[in-house]
VOPAGU-2260 file (C-alpha; in pm, 1 decimal, decimal comma):
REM VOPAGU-2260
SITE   aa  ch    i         X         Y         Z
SITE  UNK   A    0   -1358,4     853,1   -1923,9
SITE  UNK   A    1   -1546,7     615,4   -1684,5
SITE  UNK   A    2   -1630,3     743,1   -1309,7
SITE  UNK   A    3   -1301,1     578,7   -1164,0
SITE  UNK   A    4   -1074,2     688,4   -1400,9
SITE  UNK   A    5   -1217,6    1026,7   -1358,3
SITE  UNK   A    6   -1180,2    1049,9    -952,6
SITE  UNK   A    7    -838,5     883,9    -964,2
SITE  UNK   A    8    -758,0    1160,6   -1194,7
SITE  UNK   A    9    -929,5    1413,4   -1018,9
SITE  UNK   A   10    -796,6    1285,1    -624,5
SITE  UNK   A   11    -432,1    1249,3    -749,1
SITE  UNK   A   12    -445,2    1608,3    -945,3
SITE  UNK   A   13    -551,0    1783,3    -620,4
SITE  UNK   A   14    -286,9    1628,0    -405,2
SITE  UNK   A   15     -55,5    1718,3    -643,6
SITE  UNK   A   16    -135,8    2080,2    -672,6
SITE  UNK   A   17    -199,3    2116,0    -293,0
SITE  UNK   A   18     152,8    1972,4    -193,6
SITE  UNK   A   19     357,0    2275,7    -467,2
SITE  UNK   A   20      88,2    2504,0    -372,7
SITE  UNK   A   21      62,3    2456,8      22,4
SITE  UNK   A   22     295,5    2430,7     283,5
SITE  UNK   A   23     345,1    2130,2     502,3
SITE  UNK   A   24     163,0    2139,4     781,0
SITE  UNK   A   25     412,4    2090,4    1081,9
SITE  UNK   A   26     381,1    2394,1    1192,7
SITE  UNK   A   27     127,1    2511,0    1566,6
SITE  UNK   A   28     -67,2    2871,9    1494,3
SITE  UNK   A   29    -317,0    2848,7    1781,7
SITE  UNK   A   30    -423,7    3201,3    1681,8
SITE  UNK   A   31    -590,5    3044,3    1415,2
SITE  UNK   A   32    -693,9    2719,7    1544,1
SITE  UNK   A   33   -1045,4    2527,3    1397,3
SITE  UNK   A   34   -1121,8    2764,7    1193,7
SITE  UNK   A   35   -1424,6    2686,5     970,7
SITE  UNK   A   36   -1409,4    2574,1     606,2
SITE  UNK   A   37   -1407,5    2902,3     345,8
SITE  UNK   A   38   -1169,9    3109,9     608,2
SITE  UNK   A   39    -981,2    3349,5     519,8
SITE  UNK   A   40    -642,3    3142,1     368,0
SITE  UNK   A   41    -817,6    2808,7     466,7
SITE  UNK   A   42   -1022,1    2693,3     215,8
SITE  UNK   A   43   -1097,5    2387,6     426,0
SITE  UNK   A   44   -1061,4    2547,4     772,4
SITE  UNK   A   45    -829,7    2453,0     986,1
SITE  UNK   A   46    -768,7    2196,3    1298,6
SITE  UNK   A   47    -775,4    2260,7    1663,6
SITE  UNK   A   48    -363,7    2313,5    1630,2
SITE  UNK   A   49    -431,0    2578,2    1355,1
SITE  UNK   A   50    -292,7    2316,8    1101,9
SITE  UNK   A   51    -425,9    2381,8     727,2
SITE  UNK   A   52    -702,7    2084,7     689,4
SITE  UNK   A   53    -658,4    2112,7     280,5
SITE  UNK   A   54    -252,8    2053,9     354,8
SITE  UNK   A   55    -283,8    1775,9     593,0
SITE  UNK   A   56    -535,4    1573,5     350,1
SITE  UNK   A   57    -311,8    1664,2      12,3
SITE  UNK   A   58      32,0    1578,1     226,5
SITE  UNK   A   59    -151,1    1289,2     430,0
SITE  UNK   A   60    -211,4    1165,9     110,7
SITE  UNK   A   61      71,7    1189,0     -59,5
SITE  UNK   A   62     285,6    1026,9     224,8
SITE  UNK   A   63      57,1     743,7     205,4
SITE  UNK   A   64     155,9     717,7    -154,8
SITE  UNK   A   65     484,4     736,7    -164,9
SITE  UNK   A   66     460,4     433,0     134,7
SITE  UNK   A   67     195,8     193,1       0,1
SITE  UNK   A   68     333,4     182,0    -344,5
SITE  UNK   A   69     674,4      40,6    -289,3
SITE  UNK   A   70     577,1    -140,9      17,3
SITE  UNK   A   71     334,1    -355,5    -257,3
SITE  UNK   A   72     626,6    -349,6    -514,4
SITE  UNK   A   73     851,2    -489,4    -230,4
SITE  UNK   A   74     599,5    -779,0    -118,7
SITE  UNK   A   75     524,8    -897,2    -491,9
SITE  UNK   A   76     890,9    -896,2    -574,9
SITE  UNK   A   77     972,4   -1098,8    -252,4
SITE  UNK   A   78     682,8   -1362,1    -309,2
SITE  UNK   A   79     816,8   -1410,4    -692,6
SITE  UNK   A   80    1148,9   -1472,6    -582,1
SITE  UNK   A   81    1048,5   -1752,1    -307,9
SITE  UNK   A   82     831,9   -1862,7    -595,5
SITE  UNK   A   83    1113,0   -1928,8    -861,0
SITE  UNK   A   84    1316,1   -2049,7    -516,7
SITE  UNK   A   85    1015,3   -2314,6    -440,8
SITE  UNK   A   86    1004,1   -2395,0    -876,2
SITE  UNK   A   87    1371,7   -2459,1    -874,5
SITE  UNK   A   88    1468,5   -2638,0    -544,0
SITE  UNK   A   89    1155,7   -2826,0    -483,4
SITE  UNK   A   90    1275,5   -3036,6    -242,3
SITE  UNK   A   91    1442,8   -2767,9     -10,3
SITE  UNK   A   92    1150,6   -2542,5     -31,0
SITE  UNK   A   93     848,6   -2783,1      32,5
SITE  UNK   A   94     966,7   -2845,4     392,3
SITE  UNK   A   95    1094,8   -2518,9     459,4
SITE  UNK   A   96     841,8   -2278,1     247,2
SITE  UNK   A   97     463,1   -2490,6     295,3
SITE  UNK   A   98     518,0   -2486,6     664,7
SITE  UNK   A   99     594,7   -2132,6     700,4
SITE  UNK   A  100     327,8   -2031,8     424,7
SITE  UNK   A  101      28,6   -2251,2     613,1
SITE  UNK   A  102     156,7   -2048,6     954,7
SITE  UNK   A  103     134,1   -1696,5     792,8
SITE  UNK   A  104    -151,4   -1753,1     631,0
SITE  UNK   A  105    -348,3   -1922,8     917,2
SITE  UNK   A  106    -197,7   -1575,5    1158,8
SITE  UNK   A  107    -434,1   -1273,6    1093,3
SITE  UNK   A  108    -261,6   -1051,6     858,8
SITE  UNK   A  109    -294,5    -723,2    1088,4
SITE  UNK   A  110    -194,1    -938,4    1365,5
SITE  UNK   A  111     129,4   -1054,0    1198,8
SITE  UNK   A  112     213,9    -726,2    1143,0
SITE  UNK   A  113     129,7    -536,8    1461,0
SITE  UNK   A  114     387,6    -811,1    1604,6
SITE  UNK   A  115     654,5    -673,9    1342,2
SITE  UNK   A  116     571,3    -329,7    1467,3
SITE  UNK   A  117     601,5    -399,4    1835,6
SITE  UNK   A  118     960,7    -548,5    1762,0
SITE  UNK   A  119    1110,8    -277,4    1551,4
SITE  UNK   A  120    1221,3      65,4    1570,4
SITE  UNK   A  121     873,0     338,9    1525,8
SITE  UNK   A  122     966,0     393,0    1195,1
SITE  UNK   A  123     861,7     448,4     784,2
SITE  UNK   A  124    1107,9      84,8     740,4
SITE  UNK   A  125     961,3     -68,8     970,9
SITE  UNK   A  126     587,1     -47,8     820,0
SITE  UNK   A  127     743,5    -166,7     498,3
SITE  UNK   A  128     884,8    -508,9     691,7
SITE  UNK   A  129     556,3    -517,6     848,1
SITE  UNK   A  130     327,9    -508,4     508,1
SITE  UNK   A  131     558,9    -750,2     377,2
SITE  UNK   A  132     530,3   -1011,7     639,6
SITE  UNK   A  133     183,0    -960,1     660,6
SITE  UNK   A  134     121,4   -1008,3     290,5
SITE  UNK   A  135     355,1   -1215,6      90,3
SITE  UNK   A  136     249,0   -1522,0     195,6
SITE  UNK   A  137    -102,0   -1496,9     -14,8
SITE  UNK   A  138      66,4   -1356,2    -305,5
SITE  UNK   A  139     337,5   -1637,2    -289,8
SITE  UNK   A  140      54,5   -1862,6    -367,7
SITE  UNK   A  141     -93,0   -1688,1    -584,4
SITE  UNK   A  142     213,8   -1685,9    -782,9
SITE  UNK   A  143     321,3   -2021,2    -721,6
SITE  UNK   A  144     -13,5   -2159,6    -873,9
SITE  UNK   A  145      54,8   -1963,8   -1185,0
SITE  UNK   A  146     398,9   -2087,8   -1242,9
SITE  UNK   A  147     326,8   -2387,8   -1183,7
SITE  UNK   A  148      87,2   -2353,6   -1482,6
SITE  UNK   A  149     323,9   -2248,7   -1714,7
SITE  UNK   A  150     560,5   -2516,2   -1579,0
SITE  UNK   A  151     338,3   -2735,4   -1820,5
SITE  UNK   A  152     354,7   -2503,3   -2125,2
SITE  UNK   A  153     443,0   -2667,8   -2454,8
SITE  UNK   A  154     668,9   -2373,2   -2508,8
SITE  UNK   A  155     887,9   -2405,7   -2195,8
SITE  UNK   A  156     905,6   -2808,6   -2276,6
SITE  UNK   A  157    1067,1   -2689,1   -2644,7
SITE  UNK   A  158    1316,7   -2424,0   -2490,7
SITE  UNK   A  159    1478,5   -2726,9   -2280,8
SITE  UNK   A  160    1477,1   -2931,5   -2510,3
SITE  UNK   A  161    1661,5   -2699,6   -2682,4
SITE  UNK   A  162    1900,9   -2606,8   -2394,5
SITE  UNK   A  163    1742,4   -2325,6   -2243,5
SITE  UNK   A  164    1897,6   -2171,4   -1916,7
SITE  UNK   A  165    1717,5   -2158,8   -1604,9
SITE  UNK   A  166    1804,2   -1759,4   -1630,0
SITE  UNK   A  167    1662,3   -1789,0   -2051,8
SITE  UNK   A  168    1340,0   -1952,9   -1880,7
SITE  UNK   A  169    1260,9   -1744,8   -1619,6
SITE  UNK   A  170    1366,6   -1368,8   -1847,2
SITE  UNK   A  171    1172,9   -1538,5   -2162,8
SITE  UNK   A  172     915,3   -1730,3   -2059,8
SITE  UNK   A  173     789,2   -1684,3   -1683,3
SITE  UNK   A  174     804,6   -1306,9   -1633,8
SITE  UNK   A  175     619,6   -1204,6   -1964,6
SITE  UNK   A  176     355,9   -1448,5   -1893,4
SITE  UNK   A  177     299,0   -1314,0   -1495,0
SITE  UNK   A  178     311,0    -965,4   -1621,8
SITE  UNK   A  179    -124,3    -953,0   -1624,3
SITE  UNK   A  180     -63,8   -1163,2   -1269,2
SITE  UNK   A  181     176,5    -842,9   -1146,9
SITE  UNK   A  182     -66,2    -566,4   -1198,7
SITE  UNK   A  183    -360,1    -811,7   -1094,5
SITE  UNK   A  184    -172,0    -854,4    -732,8
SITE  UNK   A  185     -17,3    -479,1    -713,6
SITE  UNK   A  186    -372,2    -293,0    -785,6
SITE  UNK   A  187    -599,9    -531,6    -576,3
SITE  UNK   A  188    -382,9    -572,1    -304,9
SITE  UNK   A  189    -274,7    -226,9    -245,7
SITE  UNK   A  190    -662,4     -94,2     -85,4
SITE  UNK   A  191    -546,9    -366,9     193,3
SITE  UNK   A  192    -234,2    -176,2     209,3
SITE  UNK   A  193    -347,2     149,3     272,0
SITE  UNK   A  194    -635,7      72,2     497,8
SITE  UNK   A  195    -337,2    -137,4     701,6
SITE  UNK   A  196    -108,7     209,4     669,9
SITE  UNK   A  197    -384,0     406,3     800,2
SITE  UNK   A  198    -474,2     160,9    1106,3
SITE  UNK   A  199    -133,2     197,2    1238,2
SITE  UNK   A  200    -152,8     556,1    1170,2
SITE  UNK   A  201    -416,2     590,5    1390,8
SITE  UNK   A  202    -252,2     347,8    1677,8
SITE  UNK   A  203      -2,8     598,7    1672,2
SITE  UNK   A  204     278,8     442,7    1464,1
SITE  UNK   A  205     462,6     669,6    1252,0
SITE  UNK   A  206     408,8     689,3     868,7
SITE  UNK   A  207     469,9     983,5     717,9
SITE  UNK   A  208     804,0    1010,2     474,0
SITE  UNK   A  209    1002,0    1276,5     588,0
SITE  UNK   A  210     858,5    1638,4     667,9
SITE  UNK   A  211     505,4    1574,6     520,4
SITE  UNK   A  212     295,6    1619,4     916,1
SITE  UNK   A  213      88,7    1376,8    1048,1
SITE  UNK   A  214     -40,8    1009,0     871,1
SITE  UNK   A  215    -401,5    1033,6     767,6
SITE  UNK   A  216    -464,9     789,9    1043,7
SITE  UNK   A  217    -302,6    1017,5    1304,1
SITE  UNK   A  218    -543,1    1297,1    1206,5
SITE  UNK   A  219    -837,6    1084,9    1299,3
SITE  UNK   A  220    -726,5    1017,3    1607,9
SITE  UNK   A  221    -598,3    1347,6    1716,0
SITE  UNK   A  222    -920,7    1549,7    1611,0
SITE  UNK   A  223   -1187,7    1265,8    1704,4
SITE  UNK   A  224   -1290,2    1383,3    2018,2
SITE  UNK   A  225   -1314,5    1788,9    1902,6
SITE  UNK   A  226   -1594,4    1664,3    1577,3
SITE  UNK   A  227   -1799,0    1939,5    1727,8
SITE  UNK   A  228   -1544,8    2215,5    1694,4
SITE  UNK   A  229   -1430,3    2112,2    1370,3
SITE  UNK   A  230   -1555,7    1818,8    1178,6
SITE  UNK   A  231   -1378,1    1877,0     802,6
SITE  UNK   A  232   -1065,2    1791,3    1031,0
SITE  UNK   A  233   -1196,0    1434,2    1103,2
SITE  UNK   A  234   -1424,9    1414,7     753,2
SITE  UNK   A  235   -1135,2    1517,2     538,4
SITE  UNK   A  236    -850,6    1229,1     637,5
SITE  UNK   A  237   -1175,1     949,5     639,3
SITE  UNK   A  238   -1242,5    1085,7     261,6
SITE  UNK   A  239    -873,2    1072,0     167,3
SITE  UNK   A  240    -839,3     696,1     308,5
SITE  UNK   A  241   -1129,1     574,3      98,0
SITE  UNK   A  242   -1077,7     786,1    -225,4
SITE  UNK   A  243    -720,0     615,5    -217,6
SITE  UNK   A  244    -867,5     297,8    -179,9
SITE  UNK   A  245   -1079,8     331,8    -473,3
SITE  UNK   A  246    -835,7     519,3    -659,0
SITE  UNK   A  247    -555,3     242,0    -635,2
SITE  UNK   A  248    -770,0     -63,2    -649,7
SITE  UNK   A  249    -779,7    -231,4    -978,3
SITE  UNK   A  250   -1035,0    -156,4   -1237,0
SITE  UNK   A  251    -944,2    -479,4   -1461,6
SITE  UNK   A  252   -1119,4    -761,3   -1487,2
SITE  UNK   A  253    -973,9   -1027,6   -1256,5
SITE  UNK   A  254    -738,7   -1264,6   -1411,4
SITE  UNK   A  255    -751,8   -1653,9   -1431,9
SITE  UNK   A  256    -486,8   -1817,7   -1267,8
């Protein structure tokens, strides 16, 4: 087992056990607020709203999970569809798609999607809208460089010569050859994704899914200015943010496009 495989499993096996074995932490017990690490029913101590730090990193995690994953599922399957859009109707797309593609990609990414932010409702949804606007436009090219590769396979040359469907093409030909380019996009761009999560997290936006307490982001900010009083309640979300990040990067070889 190589040292990445080992603290992916390691990270994601104590998240899981701490979220059936702990409670969320939503709940206030200033009777028992930063408490140090190896209290009594705080392993890692607690923050300066008597929140359990263990529960906030295993839950902060988790909810960062559960919103980075489909959020990079989402973005993928949106740039392959513009992609197959772009390979079909050449003509529409090339005024309508470059234009739009040269703009998103000349906009900072975290700019384009602070804007999304600051125009929709403080909601989970609203993250997802704003990762995707922020990132499609790089794996849209990314994608459309590929296809247009196997545009010029001898194999897709024989299937319409022998009649092949646009559908038969695209089921057949395209998606089993961008299955490597899939996983290549989904692991290396998701580190982006939750260091973006996190950011807003920290600004305040909300990103937690459902009754899982505060974004690991949020728990930065909130117990900053009290390091002295108790520092595993700053320490603890900054580890989470970058074990994630190494745990869901990609630990393949990078793919030729």
């Amino acid at each position: 087992m190589t040292i990445h495989s080992f603290v992916r499993f390691s990270f994601f096996s104590l998240v899981l056990i701490g979220v059936f074995v702990l409670s969320a932490p939503t709940n206030v017990d200033l009777n028992n607020n930063n408490l140090p690490m190896l209290s009594s029913g705080y392993l890692a101590g607690t923050d300066r709203l008597g929140r359990d730090n263990l529960a906030l990193f295993c839950y902060g995690s988790l909810s960062t999970i559960i919103l980075v994953v489909p959020a990079r599922i989402l973005t993928i399957a949106v740039s392959f569809v513009l992609s197959a859009f772009s390979l079909y109707f050449p003509k529409r797309s090339e005024w309508i798609l470059s234009g739009v593609v040269s703009v998103s990609l000349a906009i900072p990414s975290l700019l384009s999607a602070l804007v999304v932010i600051s125009l929709l409702p403080d909601n989970p949804f609203a993250i997802f809208i704003a990762i995707l606007v922020s990132d499609w436009a790089l794996s849209y090219e990314t994608l459309t460089a590929k296809i247009r590769e196997i545009k010029q396979s001898s194999y897709l040359s024989a299937s319409l010569c022998m009649g092949a469907k646009p559908y038969h093409l695209i089921l057949l030909h395209y998606l089993p050859a961008l299955r490597d380019m899939f996983g290549f996009l989904f692991f290396s761009g998701l580190p982006g994704v939750v260091m973006t999560t996190a950011l807003f997290s920290y600004l305040g936006i909300q990103t937690s899914i459902g009754e899982t307490g505060p974004g690991l982001g949020e728990q930065i900010s909130f117990s900053k200015d009290y390091f002295d009083k108790s520092p595993v309640s700053v320490l603890l979300p900054i580890v989470a943010i970058l074990t994630l990040v190494y745990s869901l990067g990609s630990n393949q070889k990078k793919n030729e496009t």
